[in-house]
N, C-alpha and C positions, 0 to 999 in steps of 0.2 A: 504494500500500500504506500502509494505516495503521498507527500503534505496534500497538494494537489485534490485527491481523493476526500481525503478526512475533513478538507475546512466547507464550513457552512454555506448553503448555500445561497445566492444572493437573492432578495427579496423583487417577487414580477412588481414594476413599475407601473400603474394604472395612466392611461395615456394621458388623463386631465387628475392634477390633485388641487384639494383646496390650498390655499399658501395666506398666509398674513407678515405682515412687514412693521418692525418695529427699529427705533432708533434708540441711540444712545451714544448721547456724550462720551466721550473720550479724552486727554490731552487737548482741551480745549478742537478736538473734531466732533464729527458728527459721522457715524459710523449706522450703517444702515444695515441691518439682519433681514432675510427675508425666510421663511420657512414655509417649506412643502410636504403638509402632511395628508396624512388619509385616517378615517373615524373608524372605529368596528364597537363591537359589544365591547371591546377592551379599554372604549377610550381612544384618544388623537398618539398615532403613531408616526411621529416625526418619519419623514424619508430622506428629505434635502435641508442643506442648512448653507445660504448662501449669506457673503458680508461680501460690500465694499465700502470702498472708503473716496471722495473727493482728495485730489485729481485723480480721475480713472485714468488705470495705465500707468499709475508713480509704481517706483519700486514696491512701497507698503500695502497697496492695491493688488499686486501679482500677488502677493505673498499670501492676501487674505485671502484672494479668491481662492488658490491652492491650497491654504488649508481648509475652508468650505467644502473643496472637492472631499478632501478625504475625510471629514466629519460625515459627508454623505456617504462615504464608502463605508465606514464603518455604520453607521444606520441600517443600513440596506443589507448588510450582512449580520442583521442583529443585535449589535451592539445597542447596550442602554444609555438615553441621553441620558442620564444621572451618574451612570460610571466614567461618561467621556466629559463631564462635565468636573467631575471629582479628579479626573486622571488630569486636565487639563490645569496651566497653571494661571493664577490670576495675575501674571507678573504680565502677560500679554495679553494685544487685546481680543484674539481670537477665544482664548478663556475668559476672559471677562465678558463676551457674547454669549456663550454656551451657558457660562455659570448663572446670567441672568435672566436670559429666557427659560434655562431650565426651571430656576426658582416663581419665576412670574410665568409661566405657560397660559394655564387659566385667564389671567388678568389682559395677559396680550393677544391671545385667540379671541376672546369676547370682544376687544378692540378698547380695554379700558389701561392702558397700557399706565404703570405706577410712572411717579416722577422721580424718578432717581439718577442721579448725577455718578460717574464714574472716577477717580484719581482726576 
Protein backbone atom coordinates (compact mmCIF):
# COMPACT_ATOMS: atom_id res chain seq x y z
CA UNK A 1 0.00 0.00 0.00
CA UNK A 2 1.03 3.22 -0.96
CA UNK A 3 0.67 6.81 1.09
CA UNK A 4 -1.09 7.43 -2.02
CA UNK A 5 -3.76 4.76 -1.25
CA UNK A 6 -4.36 5.30 2.51
CA UNK A 7 -4.92 9.34 2.46
CA UNK A 8 -8.52 10.49 2.58
CA UNK A 9 -10.33 11.02 0.10
CA UNK A 10 -11.15 14.49 -1.36
CA UNK A 11 -14.57 15.96 -0.76
CA UNK A 12 -17.03 16.09 -4.47
CA UNK A 13 -17.34 19.82 -4.88
CA UNK A 14 -21.05 20.86 -5.52
CA UNK A 15 -20.90 23.17 -8.70
CA UNK A 16 -22.63 26.24 -6.84
CA UNK A 17 -21.98 26.70 -2.92
CA UNK A 18 -23.30 29.20 -0.69
CA UNK A 19 -20.14 31.69 0.35
CA UNK A 20 -20.38 34.98 2.80
CA UNK A 21 -17.44 37.46 2.95
CA UNK A 22 -16.27 39.17 5.82
CA UNK A 23 -13.55 41.74 6.70
CA UNK A 24 -11.00 42.53 9.18
CA UNK A 25 -8.63 44.99 10.15
CA UNK A 26 -5.20 44.03 10.19
CA UNK A 27 -1.83 46.29 10.53
CA UNK A 28 -3.91 49.03 9.82
CA UNK A 29 -5.32 46.91 6.26
CA UNK A 30 -8.30 45.79 5.59
CA UNK A 31 -8.03 42.19 4.63
CA UNK A 32 -11.16 40.49 3.05
CA UNK A 33 -12.16 36.41 3.91
CA UNK A 34 -14.54 35.05 1.60
CA UNK A 35 -15.82 31.54 2.50
CA UNK A 36 -17.52 28.70 0.58
CA UNK A 37 -19.48 26.56 2.34
CA UNK A 38 -22.28 23.92 1.95
CA UNK A 39 -25.26 23.16 4.90
CA UNK A 40 -26.26 19.25 5.79
CA UNK A 41 -28.11 17.91 8.83
CA UNK A 42 -24.49 18.48 10.28
CA UNK A 43 -24.41 22.07 10.18
CA UNK A 44 -22.32 24.72 7.53
CA UNK A 45 -19.28 22.68 6.26
CA UNK A 46 -16.72 25.12 5.39
CA UNK A 47 -15.12 23.98 1.67
CA UNK A 48 -13.17 27.16 0.48
CA UNK A 49 -11.46 29.64 2.56
CA UNK A 50 -10.26 32.56 0.27
CA UNK A 51 -8.27 36.02 1.79
CA UNK A 52 -6.87 38.95 -0.16
CA UNK A 53 -5.42 41.71 0.65
CA UNK A 54 -5.28 45.41 -1.34
CA UNK A 55 -2.99 45.95 -3.73
CA UNK A 56 -3.95 42.78 -5.52
CA UNK A 57 -0.96 41.02 -6.81
CA UNK A 58 1.72 42.71 -3.98
CA UNK A 59 3.92 40.05 -2.67
CA UNK A 60 1.53 39.79 0.66
CA UNK A 61 -1.57 39.12 -1.76
CA UNK A 62 0.32 35.83 -3.50
CA UNK A 63 1.03 34.77 -0.27
CA UNK A 64 -2.58 34.84 1.00
CA UNK A 65 -4.12 33.76 -1.62
CA UNK A 66 -1.68 30.51 -1.45
CA UNK A 67 -2.37 29.89 1.70
CA UNK A 68 -6.26 30.18 1.16
CA UNK A 69 -5.45 27.45 -1.48
CA UNK A 70 -4.32 25.09 0.80
CA UNK A 71 -6.75 25.94 3.99
CA UNK A 72 -9.20 24.75 1.02
CA UNK A 73 -7.11 21.77 0.43
CA UNK A 74 -7.12 20.78 3.67
CA UNK A 75 -11.11 21.30 4.11
CA UNK A 76 -11.95 19.27 1.28
CA UNK A 77 -9.91 16.48 2.57
CA UNK A 78 -11.56 16.71 5.85
CA UNK A 79 -9.63 18.43 7.88
CA UNK A 80 -11.53 20.42 10.86
CA UNK A 81 -11.69 24.32 10.73
CA UNK A 82 -11.19 24.22 14.43
CA UNK A 83 -7.99 22.01 14.24
CA UNK A 84 -6.41 24.35 11.32
CA UNK A 85 -7.59 27.13 13.07
CA UNK A 86 -5.67 25.95 16.53
CA UNK A 87 -2.76 24.52 14.29
CA UNK A 88 -2.45 27.85 12.61
CA UNK A 89 -0.42 30.80 14.30
CA UNK A 90 -1.90 34.02 15.33
CA UNK A 91 1.57 35.78 14.61
CA UNK A 92 0.14 35.97 10.94
CA UNK A 93 -2.40 37.15 9.27
CA UNK A 94 -3.77 34.02 7.57
CA UNK A 95 -4.30 32.65 11.21
CA UNK A 96 -5.73 35.56 12.45
CA UNK A 97 -8.42 34.85 9.52
CA UNK A 98 -9.08 31.40 10.23
CA UNK A 99 -8.97 31.93 14.17
CA UNK A 100 -11.69 34.56 13.67
CA UNK A 101 -14.01 33.30 11.52
CA UNK A 102 -13.76 30.08 13.10
CA UNK A 103 -14.71 31.68 16.59
CA UNK A 104 -17.47 34.08 14.94
CA UNK A 105 -18.83 31.46 12.01
CA UNK A 106 -22.47 31.93 13.37
CA UNK A 107 -22.25 35.64 13.72
CA UNK A 108 -20.63 36.15 10.18
CA UNK A 109 -22.85 33.47 8.15
CA UNK A 110 -26.07 35.35 9.45
CA UNK A 111 -24.24 38.53 8.12
CA UNK A 112 -24.14 40.10 11.74
CA UNK A 113 -20.49 40.18 11.53
CA UNK A 114 -18.93 41.24 15.48
CA UNK A 115 -16.61 44.59 15.44
CA UNK A 116 -13.51 43.48 16.20
CA UNK A 117 -10.37 45.06 15.55
CA UNK A 118 -7.11 42.94 14.95
CA UNK A 119 -3.12 44.00 16.30
Amino acid sequence: MTLKDDKIMRATIPDRMMSTTFTLPIDERKVVGIVNYIANADGLIPMAFWVKIKPTDSYIDRELRASGKLISHCLQHGEDLKELAETLSQDNIIGQMVHYFQKNVDEIISGNQPDKKQR
